[in-house]
N, C-alpha and C positions, 0 to 999 in steps of 0.2 A: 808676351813678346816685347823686346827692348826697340823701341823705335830710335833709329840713327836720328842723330842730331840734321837739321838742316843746313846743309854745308852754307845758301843763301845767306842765313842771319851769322853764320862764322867767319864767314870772308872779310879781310878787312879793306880799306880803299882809307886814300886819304886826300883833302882839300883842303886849301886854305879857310882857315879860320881865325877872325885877330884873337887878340887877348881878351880886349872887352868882349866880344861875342861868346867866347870860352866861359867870361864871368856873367855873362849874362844864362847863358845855359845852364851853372853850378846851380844859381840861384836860383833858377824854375824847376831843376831836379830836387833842389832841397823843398820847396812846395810840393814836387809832383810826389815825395816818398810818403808826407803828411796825408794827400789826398787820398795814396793806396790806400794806404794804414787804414785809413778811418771812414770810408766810402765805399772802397771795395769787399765786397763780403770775403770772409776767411775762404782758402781756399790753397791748390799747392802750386798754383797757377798765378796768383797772387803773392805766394811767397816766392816765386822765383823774377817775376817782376821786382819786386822790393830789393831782391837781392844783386839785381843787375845793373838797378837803377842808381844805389846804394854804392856800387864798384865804380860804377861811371864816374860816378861825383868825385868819389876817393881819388881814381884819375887824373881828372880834371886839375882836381887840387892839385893832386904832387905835381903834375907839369906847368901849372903856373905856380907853385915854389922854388922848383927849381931853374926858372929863369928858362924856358926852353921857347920861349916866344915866336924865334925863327924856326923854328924845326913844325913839319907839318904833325898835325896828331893827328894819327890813325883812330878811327872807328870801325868796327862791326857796322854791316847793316841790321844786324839787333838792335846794337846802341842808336843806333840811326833812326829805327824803330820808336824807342823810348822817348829821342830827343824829339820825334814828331808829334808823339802822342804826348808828351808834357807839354810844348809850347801849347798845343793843340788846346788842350784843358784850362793851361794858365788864360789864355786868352778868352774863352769859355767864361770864365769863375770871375775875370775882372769886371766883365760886364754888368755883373749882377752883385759885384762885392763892393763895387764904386760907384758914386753917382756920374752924369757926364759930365765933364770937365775938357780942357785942352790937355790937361796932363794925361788923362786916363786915354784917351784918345792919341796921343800920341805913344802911351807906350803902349798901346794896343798895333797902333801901325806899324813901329817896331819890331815888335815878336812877330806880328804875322811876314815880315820882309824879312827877317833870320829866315824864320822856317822855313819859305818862299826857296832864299838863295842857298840852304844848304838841302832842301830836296832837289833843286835843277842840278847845282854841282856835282850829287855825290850820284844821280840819274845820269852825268854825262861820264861821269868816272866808270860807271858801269856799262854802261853803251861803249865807252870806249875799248872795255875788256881791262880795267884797272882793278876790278873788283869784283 
């Protein structure tokens, strides 16, 4: 039996997002594809993470090459998904990848206030019926 896609993770919404935070999310996505790879056991549930995670980045990229900086970028809340569960992990991994420092400690509070501001935003986009 072909199970329907969940319209939930297809819908898109979109919020402000600067560019640095755009580059900051590429950069945790290209961590977060390494940690699938090589942590998570093989699987087709695994491979489809990798491959969404994969699109996102591709994304990401081309709309900061192409200079779209004012235009809002649209997400899925799949992507929205993904971009939760990778800060989620990068913040996870630093703790234990780094000793404590002020640096490590601050970009720790950093990811956790991305993630923070773009689950409240894209929570209100959807309460508001945006998404």
């Amino acid at each position: 039996m072909r199970k329907e896609p969940d319209k939930t993770t297809e819908e898109e919404a979109t919020a402000a997002i600067s560019p640095q935070d755009l580059e900051v999310i590429r950069h945790v996505l290209v961590w977060y594809t390494k940690f699938i790879r090589f942590v998570v056991p093989a699987s087709k549930e695994r491979g489809v993470r990798l491959a969404l995670t994969e699109n996102l980045r591709l994304r990401i990229t081309s709309y900061a090459n192409a200079g779209k900086e004012m235009e809002p970028f649209p997400l899925t809340f799949g992507e929205l998904s993904i971009i939760d569960s990778a800060i989620k992990n990068f913040v996870a991994h630093l703790s234990h990848m780094f000793p404590q420092s002020q640096e490590r400690d601050e970009t720790i509070g950093a990811c956790e206030s991305l993630r923070s501001y773009i689950s409240s935003s894209f929570a209100l986009v959807r309460k508001e019926g945006g998404g």
